[in-house]
N, C-alpha and C positions, 0 to 999 in steps of 0.2 A: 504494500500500500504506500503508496508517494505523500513522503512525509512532508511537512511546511514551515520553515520557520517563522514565526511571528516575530517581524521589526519593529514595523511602524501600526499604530491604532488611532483610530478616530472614535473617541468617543464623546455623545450629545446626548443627551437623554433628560425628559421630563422628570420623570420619578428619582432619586438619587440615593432612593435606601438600600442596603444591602451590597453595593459598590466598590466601598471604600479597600476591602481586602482584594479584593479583583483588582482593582487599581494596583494597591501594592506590591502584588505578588508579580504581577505585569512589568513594574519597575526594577522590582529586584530581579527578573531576566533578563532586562536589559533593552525590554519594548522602549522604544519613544512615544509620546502621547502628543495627539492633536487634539483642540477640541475649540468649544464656542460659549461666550458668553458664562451663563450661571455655571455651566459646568465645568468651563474653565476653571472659573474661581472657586470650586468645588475641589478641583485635582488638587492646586495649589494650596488649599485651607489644610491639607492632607502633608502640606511638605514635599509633592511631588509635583518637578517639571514639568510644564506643557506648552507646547506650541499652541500659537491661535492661528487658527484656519483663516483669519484675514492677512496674517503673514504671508502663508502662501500662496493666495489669492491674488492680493492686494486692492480687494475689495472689505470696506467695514461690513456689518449688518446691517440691512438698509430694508425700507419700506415697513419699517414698525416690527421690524424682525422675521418679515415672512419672506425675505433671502437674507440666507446665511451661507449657508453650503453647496447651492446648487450654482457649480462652476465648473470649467473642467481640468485644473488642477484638483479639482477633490474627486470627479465623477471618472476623470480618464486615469487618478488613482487608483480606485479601485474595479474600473472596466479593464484596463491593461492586460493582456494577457503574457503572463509571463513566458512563455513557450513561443512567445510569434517574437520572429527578430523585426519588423514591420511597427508592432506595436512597442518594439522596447526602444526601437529610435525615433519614434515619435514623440514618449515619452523624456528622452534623453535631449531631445530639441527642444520641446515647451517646456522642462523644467519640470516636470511631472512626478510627484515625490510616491513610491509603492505604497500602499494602504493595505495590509494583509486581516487587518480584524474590526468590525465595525462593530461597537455596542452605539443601541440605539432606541431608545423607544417613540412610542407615539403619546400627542395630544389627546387630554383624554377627553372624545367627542362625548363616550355614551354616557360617561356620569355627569358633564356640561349637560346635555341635552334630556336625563333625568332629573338635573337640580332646580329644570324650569327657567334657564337662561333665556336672555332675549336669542332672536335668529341672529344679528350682527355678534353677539357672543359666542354660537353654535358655529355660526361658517368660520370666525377666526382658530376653532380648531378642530378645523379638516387639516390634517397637517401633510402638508406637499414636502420640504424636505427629509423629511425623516420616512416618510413614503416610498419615495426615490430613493432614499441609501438602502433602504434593507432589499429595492427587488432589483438592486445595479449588485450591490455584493452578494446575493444569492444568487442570479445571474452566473456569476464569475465565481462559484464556489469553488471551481477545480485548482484556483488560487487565492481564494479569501474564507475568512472565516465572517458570519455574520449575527449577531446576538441578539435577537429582535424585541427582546421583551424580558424583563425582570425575570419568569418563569424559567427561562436557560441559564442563571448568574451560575445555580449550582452546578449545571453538565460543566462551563466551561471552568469553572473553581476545581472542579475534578482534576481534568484535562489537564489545566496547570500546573497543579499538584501531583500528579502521576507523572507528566510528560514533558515538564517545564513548558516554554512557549514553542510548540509543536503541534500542528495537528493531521492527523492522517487524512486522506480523502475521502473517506465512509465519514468521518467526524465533521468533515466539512459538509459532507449531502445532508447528514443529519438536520444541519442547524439550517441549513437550506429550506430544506423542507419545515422544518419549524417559521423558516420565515416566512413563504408561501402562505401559511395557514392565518397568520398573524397578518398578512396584508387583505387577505381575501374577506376575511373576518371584519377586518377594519371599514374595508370597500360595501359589505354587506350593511353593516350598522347604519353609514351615510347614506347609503343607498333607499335604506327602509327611513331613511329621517323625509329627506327627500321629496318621496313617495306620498308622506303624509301630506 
């Protein structure tokens, strides 16, 4: 099974609990961290280094926060495919930094939309980036890992702890498919809002 080393991770996420060892254990292998906003100064409240993805970019977060990430230094990060020499000098011209593990969660639409929020409250979270990382890095699982939701923190706390920052490719389908289920799901919820 074609093992993978984890270098670089982009992690963004709404929810921040449960994290913080993931984080660290990530650091102590030797990952680099990117990331955005709260969660940046999340990584950092922790004592551990992070890149901000408008570094990379060289774009801030703009339009009240609903772009952050969606660039293609962050998106041909983690589309890249490591195996195409096409795509690694592509990469190698735009500056194009490898993105190997994405933790990421979503906006949370269904309990906004149970607490009786207005509609302009409900649309601000359909969340479009964090949409787009989880089905660009499961996409590309054959070289990325992808974390789509709190519910995986444990497989991959395992994984790290058993394998340091490694993962097989059965381990990357896995989370694949976990993320699959966690976009569809999401899609289905808005869909039935929609509807109404």
């Amino acid at each position: 099974m074609e093992k993978k080393r984890i270098g670089k991770a982009l992690v963004s996420v709404y929810h921040k609990d449960g994290l913080d060892e993931i984080l660290r254990t990530l650091h102590a292998q030797g990952v680099e961290l990117l990331s955005t906003g709260g969660t940046q100064s999340f990584i950092e409240s922790l004592g551990i280094p992070c890149q901000k993805v408008e570094d990379v970019t060289g774009y801030p977060s703009i339009l009240g926060g609903r772009v952050k990430t969606l660039h293609p230094k962050v998106f041909g990060g983690i589309l890249g495919r490591r195996a195409l020499v096409g795509d690694q000098q592509e990469m190698q011209k735009y500056e194009i930094p490898e993105i190997d593990l994405v933790i990421v969660d979503l906006y949370p639409f269904e309990d906004t939309v149970k607490s009786g929020a207005s509609e302009a409250d409900i649309i601000e979270k359909i969340d479009i980036g964090g949409i787009s990382l989880i089905r660009a890095a499961a996409k590309n699982f054959q070289d990325v890992v992808i974390v789509p939701s709190k519910a995986q923190y444990g497989r991959l706390a395992e994984i790290l702890s058993e394998q340091g920052a490694e993962t097989t490719l059965e381990q990357r389908r896995w989370f694949a498919t976990q993320a699959f289920a966690v976009s569809s799901h999401y899609d289905t919820a808005i869909h039935s809002w929609f509807e109404k």
